[in-house]
C-alpha positions, 0 to 999 in steps of 0.5 A: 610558228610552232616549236617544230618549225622554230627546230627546223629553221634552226637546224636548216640555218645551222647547216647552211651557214659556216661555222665562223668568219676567219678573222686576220691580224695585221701588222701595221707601222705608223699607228701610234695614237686612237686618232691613227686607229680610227682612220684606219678602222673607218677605212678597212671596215668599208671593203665588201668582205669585213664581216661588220657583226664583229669587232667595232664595224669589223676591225679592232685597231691595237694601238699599242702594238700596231696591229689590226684584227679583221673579221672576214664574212663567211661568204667572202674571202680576203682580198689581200690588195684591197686591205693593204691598200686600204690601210697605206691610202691612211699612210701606214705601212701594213707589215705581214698578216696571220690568219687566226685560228679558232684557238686564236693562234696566228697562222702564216697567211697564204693567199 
């Protein structure tokens, strides 16, 4: 492929493809320890709208804080049901969530 085709099929994925994927933080009781973390992670990053490139297959669990940050894919949006859902079929309690801004400032999420 020459250089001026390598050019246009950069410049063709560039415009096509959004600019990134929303990513959400969750606060969610019960998570207290690494094993708490990682069922929660296995679980979320199985719904069809985790953007799965980012994070650790998607999501990053924060034990400290109770809080799960999720990346959406760009071409899906967030079903809030299914998250929730899939964090209290662990048995944790998922609180409020944010969307993230690109400066990484929580948003109130309005579904």
């Amino acid at each position: 492929m020459c250089i001026k085709s390598k050019i246009v099929a950069l410049f063709i994925a560039l415009i096509t493809t959004p600019a990134w994927a929303e990513d959400y933080v969750i606060n969610v009781n019960g998570i207290v320890c690494e094993f708490c973390s990682f069922g929660v992670a296995k679980k979320v990053s199985k719904l069809s709208f985790i953007d799965q490139s980012k994070y650790n297959n998607g999501v990053k669990v924060e034990v400290e804080d109770q809080m799960v940050t999720i990346a959406v894919r760009p071409d899906q949006s967030i079903n809030k049901d299914a998250l929730f859902g899939a964090i209290e079929s662990g048995g944790y309690n998922p609180v409020d969530i944010w969307r993230l801004t690109a400066e990484g400032e929580r948003v109130e999420y309005h579904p």
